[in-house]
N, C-alpha and C positions, 0 to 999 in steps of 0.2 A: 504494500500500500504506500504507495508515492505522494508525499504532502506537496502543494503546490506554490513554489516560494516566489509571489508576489513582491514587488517592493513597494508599491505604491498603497497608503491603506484605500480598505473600501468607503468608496465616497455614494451617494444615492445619485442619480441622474437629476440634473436640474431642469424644469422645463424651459423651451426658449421665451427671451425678454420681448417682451411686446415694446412698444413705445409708446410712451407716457400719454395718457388723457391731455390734450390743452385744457389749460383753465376756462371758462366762461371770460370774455369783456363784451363790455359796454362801453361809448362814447355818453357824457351827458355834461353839464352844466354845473357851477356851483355853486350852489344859493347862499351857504351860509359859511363864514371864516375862523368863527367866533371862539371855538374851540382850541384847545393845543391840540394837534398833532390829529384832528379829526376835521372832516370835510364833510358835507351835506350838498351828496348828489344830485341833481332832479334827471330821470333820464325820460326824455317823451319818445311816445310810439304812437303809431295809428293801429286801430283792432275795427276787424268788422263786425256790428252791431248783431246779435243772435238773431231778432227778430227780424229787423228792417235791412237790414241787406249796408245798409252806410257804416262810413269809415269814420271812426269818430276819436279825436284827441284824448291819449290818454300818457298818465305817468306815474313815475316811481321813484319815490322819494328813499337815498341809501345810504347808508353811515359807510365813510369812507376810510383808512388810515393812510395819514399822508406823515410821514416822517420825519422829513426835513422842512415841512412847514412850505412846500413849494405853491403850492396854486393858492388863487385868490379869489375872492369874488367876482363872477362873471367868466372863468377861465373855462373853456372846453375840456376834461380831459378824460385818458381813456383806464379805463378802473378794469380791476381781476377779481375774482373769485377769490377766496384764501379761507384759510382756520378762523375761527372763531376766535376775535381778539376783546371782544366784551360782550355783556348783550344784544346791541343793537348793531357793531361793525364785525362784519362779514368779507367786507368788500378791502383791499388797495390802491392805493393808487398808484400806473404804472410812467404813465406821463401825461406832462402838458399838451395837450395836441395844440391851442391856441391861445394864447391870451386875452383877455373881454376888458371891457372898460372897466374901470371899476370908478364906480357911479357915489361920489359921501353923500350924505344925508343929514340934509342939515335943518335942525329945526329950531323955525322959528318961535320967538317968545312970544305971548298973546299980551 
């Protein structure tokens, strides 16, 4: 009886790597600055109505994390999918796609 001297040990077969899921993006707007290191999305879409057959304006408001504090109010940019970084933020932000005006608000006294 002849033992069979391997040198290698026994490893399991791996199955082959597929390649990676892309994240979900979205392009939308920035409504709100206010936060550190958080952004409020607005991203619109058109949906056709169930009943009536029309295309009607619609949107979704998304907690964003922006890290280095880059976009501003009014800024186009384009957001990912990601982990779970609090409650409400879901989302990152990956870049500026455009810069917007950004509009102060200034109120007057009565």
């Amino acid at each position: 009886m002849a033992k069979s001297t391997s040198n290698s040990p026994s490893k399991k077969p791996q199955a082959p790597r597929t390649p990676e899921k892309a994240k979900a993006t979205k392009v939308g707007v920035v409504e709100s600055d206010k936060r550190n290191k958080t952004r409020k999305v607005v991203v619109s879409f058109k949906a056709m109505h169930p009943k009536y057959g029309k295309y009607v304006s619609r949107r979704t408001i998304l907690h964003v994390h922006d890290e280095a504090n880059d976009s501003k109010l009014g800024d186009t940019v384009e957001i990912a999918q990601c982990r779970p970084m609090s409650r409400t933020k879901r989302w990152r932000l990956v870049r500026v796609v455009e810069r917007g005006n950004r509009v102060e608000l200034i109120r007057t006294e009565a």
